[in-house]
NULUM-685343 format. One record per residue (C-alpha): x, y, z; residue in one letter. Coordinates in nm, 3 decimals, always signed. Example, Ala and Ser with C-alpha at 12.3 -4.5 7.8 and 13.67 -1.06 7.14 Angstrom:
X: +1.230 Y: -0.450 Z: +0.780 type: A .
X: +1.367 Y: -0.106 Z: +0.714 type: S .
//
This chain:
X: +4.919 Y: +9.727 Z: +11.536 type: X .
X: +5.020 Y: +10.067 Z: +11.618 type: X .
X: +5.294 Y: +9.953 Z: +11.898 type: X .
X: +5.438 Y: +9.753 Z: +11.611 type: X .
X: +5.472 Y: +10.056 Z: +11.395 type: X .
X: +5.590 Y: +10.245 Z: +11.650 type: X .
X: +5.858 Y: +9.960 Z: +11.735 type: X .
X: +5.952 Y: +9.927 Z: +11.399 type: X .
X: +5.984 Y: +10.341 Z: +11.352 type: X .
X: +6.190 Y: +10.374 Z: +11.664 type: X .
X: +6.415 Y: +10.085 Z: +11.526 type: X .
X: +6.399 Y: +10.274 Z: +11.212 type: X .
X: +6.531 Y: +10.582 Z: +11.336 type: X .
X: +6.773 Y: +10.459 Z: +11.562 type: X .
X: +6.939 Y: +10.241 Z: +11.329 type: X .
X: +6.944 Y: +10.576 Z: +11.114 type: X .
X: +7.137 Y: +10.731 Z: +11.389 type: X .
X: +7.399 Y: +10.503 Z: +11.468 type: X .
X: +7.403 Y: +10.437 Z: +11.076 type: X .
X: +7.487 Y: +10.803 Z: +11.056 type: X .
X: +7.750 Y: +10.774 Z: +11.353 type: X .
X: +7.929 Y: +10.523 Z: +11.121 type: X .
X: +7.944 Y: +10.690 Z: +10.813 type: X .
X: +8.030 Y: +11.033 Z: +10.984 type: X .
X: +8.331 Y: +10.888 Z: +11.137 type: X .
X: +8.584 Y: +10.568 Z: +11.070 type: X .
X: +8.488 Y: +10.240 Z: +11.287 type: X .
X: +8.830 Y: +10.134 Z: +11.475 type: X .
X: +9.095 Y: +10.293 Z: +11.515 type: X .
X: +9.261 Y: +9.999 Z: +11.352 type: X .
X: +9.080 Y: +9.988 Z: +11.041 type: X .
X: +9.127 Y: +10.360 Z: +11.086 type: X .
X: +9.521 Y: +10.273 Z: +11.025 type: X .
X: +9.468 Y: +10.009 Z: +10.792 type: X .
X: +9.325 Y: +10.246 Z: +10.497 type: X .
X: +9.373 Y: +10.580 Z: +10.615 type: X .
X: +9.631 Y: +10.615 Z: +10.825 type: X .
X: +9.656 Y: +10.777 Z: +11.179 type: X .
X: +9.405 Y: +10.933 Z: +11.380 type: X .
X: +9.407 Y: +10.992 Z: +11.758 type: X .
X: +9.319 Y: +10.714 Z: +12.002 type: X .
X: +9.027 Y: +10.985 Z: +12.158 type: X .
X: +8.875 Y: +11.072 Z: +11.843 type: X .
X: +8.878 Y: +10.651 Z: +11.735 type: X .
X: +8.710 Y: +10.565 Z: +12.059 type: X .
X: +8.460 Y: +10.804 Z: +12.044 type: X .
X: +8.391 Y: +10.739 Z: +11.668 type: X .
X: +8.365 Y: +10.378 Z: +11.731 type: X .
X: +8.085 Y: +10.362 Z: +11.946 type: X .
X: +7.873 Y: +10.474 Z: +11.655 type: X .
X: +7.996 Y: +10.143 Z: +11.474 type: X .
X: +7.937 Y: +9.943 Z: +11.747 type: X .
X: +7.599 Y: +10.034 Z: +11.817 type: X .
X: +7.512 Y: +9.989 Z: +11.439 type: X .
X: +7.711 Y: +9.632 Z: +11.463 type: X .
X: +7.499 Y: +9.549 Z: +11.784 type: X .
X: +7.194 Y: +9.620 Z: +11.581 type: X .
X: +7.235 Y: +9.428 Z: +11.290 type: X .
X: +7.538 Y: +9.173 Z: +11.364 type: X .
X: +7.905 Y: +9.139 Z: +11.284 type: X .
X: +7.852 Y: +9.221 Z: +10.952 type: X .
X: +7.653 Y: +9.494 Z: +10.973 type: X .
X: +7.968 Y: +9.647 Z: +11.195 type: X .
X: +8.229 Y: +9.487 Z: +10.936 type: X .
X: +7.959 Y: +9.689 Z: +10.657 type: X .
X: +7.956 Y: +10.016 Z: +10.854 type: X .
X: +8.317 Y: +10.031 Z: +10.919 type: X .
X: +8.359 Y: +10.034 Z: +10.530 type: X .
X: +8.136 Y: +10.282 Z: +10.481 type: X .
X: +8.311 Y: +10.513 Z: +10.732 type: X .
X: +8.630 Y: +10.432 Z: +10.555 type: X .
X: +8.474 Y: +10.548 Z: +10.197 type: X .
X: +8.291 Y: +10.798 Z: +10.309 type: X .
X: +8.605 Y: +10.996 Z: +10.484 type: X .
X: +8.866 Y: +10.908 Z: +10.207 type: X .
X: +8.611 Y: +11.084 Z: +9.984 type: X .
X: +8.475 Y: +11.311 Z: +10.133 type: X .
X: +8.738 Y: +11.416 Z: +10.449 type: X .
X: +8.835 Y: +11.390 Z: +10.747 type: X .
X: +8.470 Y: +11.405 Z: +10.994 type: X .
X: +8.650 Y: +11.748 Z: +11.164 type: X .
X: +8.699 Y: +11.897 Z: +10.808 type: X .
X: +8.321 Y: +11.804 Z: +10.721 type: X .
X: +8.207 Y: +12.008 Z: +11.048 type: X .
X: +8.443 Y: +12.301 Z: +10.935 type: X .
X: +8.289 Y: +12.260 Z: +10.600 type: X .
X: +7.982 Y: +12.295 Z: +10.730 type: X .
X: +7.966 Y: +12.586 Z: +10.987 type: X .
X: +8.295 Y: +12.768 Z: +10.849 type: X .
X: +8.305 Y: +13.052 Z: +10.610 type: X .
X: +8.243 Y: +12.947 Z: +10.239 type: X .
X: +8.611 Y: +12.927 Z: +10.056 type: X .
X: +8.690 Y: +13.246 Z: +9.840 type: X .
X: +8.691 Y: +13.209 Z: +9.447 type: X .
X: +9.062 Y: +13.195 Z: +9.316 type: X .
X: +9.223 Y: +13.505 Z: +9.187 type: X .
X: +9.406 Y: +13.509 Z: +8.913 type: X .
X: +9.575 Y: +13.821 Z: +8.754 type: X .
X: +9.407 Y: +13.911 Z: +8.415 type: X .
X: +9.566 Y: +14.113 Z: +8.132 type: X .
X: +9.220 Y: +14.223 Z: +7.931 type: X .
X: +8.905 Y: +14.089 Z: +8.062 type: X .
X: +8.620 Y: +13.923 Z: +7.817 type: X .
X: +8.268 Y: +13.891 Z: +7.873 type: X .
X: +8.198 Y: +13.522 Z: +7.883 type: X .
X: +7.882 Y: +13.455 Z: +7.647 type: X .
X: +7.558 Y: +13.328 Z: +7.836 type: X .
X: +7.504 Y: +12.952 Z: +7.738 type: X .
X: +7.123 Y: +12.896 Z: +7.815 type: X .
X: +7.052 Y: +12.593 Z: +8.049 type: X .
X: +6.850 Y: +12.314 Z: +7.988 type: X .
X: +6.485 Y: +12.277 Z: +8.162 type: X .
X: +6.443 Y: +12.012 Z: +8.439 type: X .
X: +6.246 Y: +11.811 Z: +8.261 type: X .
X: +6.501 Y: +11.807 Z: +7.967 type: X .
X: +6.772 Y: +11.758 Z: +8.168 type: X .
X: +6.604 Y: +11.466 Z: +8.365 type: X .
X: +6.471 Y: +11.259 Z: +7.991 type: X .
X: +6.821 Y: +11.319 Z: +7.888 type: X .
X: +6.996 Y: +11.117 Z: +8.173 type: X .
X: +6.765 Y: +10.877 Z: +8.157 type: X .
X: +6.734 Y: +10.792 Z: +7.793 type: X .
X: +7.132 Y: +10.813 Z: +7.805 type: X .
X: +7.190 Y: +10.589 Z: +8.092 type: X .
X: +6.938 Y: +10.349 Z: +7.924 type: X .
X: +7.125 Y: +10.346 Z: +7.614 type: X .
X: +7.432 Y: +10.348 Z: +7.772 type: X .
X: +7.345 Y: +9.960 Z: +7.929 type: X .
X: +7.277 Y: +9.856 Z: +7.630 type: X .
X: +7.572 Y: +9.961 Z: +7.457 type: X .
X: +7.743 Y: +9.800 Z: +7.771 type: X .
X: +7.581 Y: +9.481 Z: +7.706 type: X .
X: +7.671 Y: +9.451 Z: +7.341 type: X .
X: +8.021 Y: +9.610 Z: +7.365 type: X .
X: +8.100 Y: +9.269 Z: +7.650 type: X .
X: +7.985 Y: +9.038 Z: +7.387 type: X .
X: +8.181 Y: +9.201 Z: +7.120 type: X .
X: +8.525 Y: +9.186 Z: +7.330 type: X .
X: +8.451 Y: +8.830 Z: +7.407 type: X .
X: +8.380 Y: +8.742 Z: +7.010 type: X .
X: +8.637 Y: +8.984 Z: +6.899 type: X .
X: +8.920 Y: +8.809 Z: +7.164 type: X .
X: +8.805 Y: +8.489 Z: +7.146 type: X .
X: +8.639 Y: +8.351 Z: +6.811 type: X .
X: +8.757 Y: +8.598 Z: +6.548 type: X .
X: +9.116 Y: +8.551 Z: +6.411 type: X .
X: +9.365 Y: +8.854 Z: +6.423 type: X .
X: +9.375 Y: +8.979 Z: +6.033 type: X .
X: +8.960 Y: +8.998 Z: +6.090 type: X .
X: +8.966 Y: +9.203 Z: +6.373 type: X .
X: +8.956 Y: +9.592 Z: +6.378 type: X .
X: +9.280 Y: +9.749 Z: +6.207 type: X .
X: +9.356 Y: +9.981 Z: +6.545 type: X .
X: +9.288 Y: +9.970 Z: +6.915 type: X .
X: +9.082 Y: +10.263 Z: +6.863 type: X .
X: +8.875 Y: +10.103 Z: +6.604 type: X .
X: +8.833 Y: +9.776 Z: +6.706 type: X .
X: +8.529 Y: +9.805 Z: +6.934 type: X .
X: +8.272 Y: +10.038 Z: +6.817 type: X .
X: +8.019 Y: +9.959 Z: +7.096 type: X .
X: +8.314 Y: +10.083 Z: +7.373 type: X .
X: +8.341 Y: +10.395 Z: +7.182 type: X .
X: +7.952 Y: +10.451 Z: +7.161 type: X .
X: +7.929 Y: +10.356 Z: +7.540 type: X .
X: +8.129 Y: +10.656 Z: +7.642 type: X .
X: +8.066 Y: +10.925 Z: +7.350 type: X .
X: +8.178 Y: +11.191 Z: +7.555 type: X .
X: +8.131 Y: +11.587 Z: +7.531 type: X .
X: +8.524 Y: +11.611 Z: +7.596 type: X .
X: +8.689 Y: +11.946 Z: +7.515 type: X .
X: +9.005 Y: +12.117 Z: +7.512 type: X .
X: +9.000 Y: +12.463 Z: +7.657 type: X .
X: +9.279 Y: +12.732 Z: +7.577 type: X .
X: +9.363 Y: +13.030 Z: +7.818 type: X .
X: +9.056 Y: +13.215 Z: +7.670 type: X .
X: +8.795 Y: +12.984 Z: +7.736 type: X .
X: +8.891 Y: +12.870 Z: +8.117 type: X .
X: +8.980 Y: +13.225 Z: +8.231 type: X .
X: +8.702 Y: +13.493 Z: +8.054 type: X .
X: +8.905 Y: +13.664 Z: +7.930 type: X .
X: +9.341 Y: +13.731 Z: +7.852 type: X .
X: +9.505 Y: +13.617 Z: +8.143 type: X .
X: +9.860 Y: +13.757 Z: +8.266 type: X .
X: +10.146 Y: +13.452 Z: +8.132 type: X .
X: +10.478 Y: +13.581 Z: +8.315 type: X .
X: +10.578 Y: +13.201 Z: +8.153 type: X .
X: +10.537 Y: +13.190 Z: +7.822 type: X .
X: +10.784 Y: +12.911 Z: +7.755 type: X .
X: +10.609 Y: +12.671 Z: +7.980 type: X .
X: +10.260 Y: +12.543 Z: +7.882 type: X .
X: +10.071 Y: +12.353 Z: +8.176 type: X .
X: +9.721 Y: +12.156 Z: +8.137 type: X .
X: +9.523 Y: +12.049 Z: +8.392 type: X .
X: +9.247 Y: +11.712 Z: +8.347 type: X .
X: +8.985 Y: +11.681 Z: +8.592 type: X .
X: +8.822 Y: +11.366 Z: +8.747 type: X .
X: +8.473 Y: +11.205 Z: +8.752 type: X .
X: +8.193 Y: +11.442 Z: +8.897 type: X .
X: +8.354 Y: +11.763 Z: +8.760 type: X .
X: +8.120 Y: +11.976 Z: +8.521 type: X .
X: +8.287 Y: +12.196 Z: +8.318 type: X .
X: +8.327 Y: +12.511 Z: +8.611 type: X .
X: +8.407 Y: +12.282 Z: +8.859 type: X .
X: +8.719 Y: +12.146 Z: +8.598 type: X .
X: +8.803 Y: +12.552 Z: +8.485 type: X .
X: +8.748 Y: +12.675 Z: +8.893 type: X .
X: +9.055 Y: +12.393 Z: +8.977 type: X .
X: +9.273 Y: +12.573 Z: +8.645 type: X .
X: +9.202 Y: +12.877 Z: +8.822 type: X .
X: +9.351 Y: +12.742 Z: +9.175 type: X .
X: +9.667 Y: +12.595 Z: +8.990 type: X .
X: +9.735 Y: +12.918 Z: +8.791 type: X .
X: +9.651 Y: +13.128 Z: +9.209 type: X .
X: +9.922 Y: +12.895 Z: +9.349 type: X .
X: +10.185 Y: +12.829 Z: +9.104 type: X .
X: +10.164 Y: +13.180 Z: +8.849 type: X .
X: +10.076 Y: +12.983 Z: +8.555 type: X .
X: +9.759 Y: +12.967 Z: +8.336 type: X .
X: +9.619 Y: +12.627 Z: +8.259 type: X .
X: +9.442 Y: +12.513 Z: +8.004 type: X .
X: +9.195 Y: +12.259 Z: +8.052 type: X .
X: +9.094 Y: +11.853 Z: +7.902 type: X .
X: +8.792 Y: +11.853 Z: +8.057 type: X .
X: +8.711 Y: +11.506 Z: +8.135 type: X .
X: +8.294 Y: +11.527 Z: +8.147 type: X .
X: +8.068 Y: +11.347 Z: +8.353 type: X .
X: +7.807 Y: +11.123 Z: +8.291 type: X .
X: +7.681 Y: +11.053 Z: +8.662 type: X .
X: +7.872 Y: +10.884 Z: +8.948 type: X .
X: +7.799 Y: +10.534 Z: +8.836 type: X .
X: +7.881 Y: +10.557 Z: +8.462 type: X .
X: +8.207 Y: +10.735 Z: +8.559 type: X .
X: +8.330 Y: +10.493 Z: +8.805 type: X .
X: +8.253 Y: +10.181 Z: +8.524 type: X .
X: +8.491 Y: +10.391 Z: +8.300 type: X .
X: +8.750 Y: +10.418 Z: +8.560 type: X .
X: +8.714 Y: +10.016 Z: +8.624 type: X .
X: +8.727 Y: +9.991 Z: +8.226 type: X .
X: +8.996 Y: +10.252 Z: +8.149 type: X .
X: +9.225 Y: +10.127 Z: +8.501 type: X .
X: +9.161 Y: +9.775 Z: +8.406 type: X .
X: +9.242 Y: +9.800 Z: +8.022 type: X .
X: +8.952 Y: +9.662 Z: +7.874 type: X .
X: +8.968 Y: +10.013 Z: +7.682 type: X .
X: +9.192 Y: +9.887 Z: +7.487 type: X .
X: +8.949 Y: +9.734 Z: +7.260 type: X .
X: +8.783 Y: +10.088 Z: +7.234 type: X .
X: +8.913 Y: +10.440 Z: +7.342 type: X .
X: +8.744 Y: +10.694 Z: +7.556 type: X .
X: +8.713 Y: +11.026 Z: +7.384 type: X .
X: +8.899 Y: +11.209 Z: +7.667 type: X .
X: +9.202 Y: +10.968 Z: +7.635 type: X .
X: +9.218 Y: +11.037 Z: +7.237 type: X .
X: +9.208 Y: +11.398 Z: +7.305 type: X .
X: +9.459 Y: +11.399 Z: +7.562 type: X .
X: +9.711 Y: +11.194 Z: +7.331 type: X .
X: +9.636 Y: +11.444 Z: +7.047 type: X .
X: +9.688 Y: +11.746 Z: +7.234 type: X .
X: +9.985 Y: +11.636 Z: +7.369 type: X .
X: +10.132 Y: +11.529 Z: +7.095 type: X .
X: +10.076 Y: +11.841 Z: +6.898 type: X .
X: +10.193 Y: +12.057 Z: +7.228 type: X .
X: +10.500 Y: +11.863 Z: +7.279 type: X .
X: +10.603 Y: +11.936 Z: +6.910 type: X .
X: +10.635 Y: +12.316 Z: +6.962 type: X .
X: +10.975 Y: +12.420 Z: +6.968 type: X .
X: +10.818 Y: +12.756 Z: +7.164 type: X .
X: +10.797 Y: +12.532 Z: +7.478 type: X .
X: +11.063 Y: +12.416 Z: +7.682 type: X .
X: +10.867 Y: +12.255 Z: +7.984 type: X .
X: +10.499 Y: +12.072 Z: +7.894 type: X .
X: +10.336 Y: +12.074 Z: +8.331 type: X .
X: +10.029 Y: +11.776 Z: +8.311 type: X .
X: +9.810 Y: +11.782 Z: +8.617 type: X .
X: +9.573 Y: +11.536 Z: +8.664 type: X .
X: +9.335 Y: +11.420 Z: +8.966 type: X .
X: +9.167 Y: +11.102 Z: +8.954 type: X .
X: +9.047 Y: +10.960 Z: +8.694 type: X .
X: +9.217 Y: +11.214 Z: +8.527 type: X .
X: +9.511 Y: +11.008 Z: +8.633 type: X .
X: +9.385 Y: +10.726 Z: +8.450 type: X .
X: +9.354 Y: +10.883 Z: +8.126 type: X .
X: +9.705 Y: +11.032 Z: +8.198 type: X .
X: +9.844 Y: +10.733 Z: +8.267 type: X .
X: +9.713 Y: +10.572 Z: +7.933 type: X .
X: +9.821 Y: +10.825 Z: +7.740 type: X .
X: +10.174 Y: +10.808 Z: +7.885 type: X .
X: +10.193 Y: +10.469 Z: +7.784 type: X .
X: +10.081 Y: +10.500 Z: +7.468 type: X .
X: +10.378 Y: +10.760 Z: +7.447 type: X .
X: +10.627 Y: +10.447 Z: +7.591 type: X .
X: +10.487 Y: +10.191 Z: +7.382 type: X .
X: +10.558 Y: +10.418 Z: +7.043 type: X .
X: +10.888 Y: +10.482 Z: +7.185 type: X .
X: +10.962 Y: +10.110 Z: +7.231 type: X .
X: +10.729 Y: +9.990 Z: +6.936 type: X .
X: +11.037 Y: +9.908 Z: +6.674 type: X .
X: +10.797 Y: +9.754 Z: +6.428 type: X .
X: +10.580 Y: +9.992 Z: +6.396 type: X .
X: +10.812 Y: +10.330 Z: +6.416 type: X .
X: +11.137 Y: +10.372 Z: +6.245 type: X .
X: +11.471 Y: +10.484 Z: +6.540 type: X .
X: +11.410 Y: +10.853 Z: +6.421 type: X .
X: +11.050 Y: +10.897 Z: +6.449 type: X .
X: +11.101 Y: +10.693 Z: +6.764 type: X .
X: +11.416 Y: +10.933 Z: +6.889 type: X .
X: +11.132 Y: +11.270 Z: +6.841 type: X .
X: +10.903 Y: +11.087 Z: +7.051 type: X .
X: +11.156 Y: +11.027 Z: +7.307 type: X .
X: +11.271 Y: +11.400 Z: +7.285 type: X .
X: +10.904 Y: +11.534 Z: +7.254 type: X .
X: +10.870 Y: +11.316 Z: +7.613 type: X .
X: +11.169 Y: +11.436 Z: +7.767 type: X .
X: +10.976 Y: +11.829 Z: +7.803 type: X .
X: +10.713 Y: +11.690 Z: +7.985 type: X .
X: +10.614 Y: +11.719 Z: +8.380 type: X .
X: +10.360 Y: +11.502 Z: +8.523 type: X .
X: +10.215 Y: +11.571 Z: +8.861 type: X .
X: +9.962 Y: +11.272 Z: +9.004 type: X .
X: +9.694 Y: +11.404 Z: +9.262 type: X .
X: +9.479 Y: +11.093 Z: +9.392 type: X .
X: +9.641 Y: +10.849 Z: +9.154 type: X .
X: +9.402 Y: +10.595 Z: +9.068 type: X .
X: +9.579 Y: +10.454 Z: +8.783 type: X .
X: +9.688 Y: +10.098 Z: +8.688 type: X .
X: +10.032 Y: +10.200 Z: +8.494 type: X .
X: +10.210 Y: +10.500 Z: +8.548 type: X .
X: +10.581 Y: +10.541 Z: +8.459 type: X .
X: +10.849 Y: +10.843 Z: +8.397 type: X .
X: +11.066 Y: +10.646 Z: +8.238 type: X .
X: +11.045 Y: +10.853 Z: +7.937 type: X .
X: +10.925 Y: +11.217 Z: +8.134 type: X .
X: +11.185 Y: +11.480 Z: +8.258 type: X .
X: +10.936 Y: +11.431 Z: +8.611 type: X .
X: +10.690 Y: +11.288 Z: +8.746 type: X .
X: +10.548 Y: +11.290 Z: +9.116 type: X .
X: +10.241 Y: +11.095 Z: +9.234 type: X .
X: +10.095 Y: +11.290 Z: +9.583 type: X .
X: +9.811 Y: +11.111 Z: +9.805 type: X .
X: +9.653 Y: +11.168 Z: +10.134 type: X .
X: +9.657 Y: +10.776 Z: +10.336 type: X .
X: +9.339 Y: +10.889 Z: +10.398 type: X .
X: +9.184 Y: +10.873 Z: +10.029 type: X .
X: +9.015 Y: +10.590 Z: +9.954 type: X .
X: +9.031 Y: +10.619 Z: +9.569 type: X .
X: +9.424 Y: +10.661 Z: +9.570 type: X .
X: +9.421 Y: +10.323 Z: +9.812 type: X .
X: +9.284 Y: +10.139 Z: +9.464 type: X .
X: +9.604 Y: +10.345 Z: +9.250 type: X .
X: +9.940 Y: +10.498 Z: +9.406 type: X .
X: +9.886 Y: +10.388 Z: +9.738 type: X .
X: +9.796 Y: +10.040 Z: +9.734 type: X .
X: +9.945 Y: +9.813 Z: +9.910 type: X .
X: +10.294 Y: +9.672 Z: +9.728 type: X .
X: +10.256 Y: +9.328 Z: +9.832 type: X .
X: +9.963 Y: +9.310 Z: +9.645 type: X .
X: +10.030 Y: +9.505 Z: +9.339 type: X .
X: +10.168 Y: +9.221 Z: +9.112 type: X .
X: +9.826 Y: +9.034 Z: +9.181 type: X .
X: +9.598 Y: +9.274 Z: +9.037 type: X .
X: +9.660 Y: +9.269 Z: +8.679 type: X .
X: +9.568 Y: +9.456 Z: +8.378 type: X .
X: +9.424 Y: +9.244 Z: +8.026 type: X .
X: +9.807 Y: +9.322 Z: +7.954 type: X .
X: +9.879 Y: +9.119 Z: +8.235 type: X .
X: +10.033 Y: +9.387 Z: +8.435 type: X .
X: +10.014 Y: +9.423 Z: +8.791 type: X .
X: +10.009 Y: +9.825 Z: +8.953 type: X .
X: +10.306 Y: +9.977 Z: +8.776 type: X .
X: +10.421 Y: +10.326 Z: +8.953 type: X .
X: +10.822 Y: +10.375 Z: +8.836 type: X .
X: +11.056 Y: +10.613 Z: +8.773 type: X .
X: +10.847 Y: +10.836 Z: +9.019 type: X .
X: +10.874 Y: +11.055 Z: +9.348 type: X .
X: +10.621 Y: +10.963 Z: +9.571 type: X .
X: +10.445 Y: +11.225 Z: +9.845 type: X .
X: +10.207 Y: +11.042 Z: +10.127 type: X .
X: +10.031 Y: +11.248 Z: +10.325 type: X .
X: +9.997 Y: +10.994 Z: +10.599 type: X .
X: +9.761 Y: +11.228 Z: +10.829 type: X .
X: +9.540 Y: +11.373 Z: +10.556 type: X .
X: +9.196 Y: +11.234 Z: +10.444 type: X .
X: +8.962 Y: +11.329 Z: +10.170 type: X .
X: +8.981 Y: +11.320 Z: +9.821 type: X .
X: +8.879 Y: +11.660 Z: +9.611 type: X .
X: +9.153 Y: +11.859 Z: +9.458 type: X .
X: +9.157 Y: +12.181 Z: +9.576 type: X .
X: +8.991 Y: +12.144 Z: +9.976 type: X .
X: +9.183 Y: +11.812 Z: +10.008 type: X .
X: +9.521 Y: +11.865 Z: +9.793 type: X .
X: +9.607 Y: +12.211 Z: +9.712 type: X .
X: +9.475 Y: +12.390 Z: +10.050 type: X .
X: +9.639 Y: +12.136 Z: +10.263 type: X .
X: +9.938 Y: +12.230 Z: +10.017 type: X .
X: +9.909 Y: +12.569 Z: +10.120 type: X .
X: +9.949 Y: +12.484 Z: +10.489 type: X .
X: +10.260 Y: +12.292 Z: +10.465 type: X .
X: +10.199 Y: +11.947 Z: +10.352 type: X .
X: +10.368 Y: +11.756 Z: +10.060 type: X .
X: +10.646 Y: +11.966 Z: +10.130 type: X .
X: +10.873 Y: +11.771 Z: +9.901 type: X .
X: +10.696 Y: +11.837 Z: +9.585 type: X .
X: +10.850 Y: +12.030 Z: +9.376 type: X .
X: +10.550 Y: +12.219 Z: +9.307 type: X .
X: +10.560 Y: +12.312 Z: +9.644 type: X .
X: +10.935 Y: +12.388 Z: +9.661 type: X .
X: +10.990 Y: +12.575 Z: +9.310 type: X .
X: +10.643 Y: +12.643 Z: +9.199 type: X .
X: +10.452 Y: +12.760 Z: +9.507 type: X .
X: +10.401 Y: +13.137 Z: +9.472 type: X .
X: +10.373 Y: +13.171 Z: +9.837 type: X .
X: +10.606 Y: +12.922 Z: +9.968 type: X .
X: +10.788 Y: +13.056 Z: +10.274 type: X .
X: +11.154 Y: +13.090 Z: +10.213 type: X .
X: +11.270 Y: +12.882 Z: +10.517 type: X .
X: +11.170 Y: +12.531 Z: +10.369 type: X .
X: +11.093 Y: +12.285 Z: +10.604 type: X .
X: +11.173 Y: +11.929 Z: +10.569 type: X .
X: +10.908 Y: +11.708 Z: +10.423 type: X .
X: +10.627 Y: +11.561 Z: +10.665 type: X .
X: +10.581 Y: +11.315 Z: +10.391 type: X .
X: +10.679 Y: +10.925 Z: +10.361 type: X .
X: +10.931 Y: +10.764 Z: +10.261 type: X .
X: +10.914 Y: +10.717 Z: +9.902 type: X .
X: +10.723 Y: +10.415 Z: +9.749 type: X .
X: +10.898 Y: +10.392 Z: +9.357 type: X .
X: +11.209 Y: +10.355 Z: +9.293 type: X .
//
């Protein structure tokens, strides 16, 4: 009895370690090069025998399994040298941004444990059921119910969609993401910045703060909320996959709104959108629910269709991670979509793989659009967070190309190198 517990606890813990060993690292070099582009023939050797061992342990698919979860693990969370730096370096500074008149931020009092715990519970609960019932609703509403009886708008056309992602979504001006009057040396520009899925509200306002240190403008924020890391991914499978458009998340309809009103002021001249992730999702909605009113001549007369296209024409959109189904500049004075090879979300988005992009398709029946852009690879680069992953790497010399990097960077040296990056994708 108790050399069977000990077997089974040694077994235990070294299928722990060599479990660890995978996830740490990446399990071939050539699956390595498959999803995440190069890596040293050392470093994939030595990596690898921590997939092997697992794969000796529990089979071929166990190694097949591991490998995966090496892949995921470093397109998320970076390369494995980056997650020892990570670890043992020095913690990375705060951004600074130059303030005009500072403003005490007001205390908000935080919720109890106990609160906090009910609430995610009760809300995840509700959340499947609301899941449940909006699936049979699509199916009715698409399949049984003729046109005239369904919902009058997209928007309204699937309540339990809407109630399944009721979201605390906000819209923060200068005031609100900086404490306080922040210096604008650019007042005819107006940039906003929407964050991705596991982003509270500092983590979205501490990535303005970065954008505004690098490039000299403030941002103001569409904070995209979260709701846990498995209700945020089902949104990005819903919103990336269109079934939204029986029901509209509350950060998309904000986004649209905002951006409407913004691009109406004649007081701005260039409209910068920055969006990571699942940020890029929404941003790629709401782009083409800008293209569809421009080409929508049923529903919009030529003038109110010509202010839409001017309204467009002020607008920059810059695509970190791009995990989005449809994204076009047709309409846009710029857009650029930059990914690392080594980030496994934008390998689901920008980055993956053109042969197959006509085969996944959206309910309009759209493969993965990307036109009308300027594509930036990082083909050396893992890891997916904005600022350690993106805008640091930035900072060192990558995505060269961009022209965030070329006419925005504060700090950009003046001797411009040529880009490191691929060849472009888009046309």
């Amino acid at each position: 009895m108790l050399l069977t517990l000990r077997t089974r606890l040694t077994s235990l813990v070294t299928t722990a370690i060599g479990l660890g060993i995978v996830v740490a690292g990446i399990a071939t070099q050539p699956v390595m090069s498959l999803f995440c582009g190069s890596i040293s023939t050392t470093s994939a050797w030595i990596l690898s025998l921590g997939a092997f061992y697992y794969g000796h342990g529990v089979g071929l698919g166990g190694y097949l399994i591991g490998g995966a979860l090496a892949c995921a693990l470093c397109g998320v969370a970076g390369s494995p040298l980056y997650l020892v730096k990570s670890l043992l370096g020095p913690k990375q500074p705060e951004p600074q941004v130059k303030m005009a008149k500072v403003k005490e931020a007001p205390v908000k009092p935080k919720k109890g444990l106990v609160a906090t715990t009910l609430r995610a519970i009760t809300r995840t609960f509700f959340r499947l059921i609301f899941l449940v019932l909006g699936i049979l609703d699509t199916i009715i509403q698409t399949s049984f119910l003729d046109k005239k009886k369904r919902g009058a708008t997209k928007e309204d056309r699937n309540w339990f969609w809407n109630k399944l992602y009721e979201k605390d979504e906000d819209y923060y001006e200068y005031e609100e993401v900086y404490g306080g009057e922040v210096q604008n040396d650019h007042q005819d520009e107006l940039w906003i910045f929407c964050n991705g899925i596991m982003n509270d509200v500092d983590d979205a306002k501490r990535a303005c703060k970065k954008v505004t240190e690098m490039f000299g403008r403030p941002c103001k924020l569409l904070h995209n909320p979260t709701d846990g890391i498995l209700l945020d991914l089902l949104e990005c499978l819903m919103g990336k996959t269109g079934l939204f458009r029986l029901g509209c998340t509350g950060p998309r309809k904000l986004l649209r709104n905002k951006l409407g009103m913004e691009m109406k002021k004649d007081c701005y001249k260039k409209i910068v959108l920055v969006a990571h992730s699942q940020g890029t999702i929404i941003s790629g909605n709401v782009i083409a629910d800008f293209n569809d009113g421009i080409e929508d001549k049923e529903k919009y007369t030529v003038e109110e269709r010509e202010v839409i296209k001017k309204n467009m024409s002020k607008l920059e959109v810059y695509i970190f991670a791009g995990a989005a189904h449809y994204m076009s500049g047709k309409y846009v004075s710029h857009l650029e979509c930059l990914s690392n090879r080594g980030d496994v979300v934008a390998v689901f988005g920008h980055i993956f793989p053109n042969i197959l992009k006509s085969i996944w398709r959206n309910t309009r029946g759209n493969g993965i659009i990307y036109d009308h852009c300027k594509d930036h690879v990082e083909t050396s680069n893992w890891g997916h967070s904005f600022i350690p992953h993106y805008l640091a790497p930035m900072e060192k010399g990558c995505f060269s190309g961009s022209k965030l990097a070329t006419d925005y960077w504060l700090k950009n040296p003046q001797k411009k190198n040529e880009s490191e990056t691929s060849p472009l994708i888009s046309k």
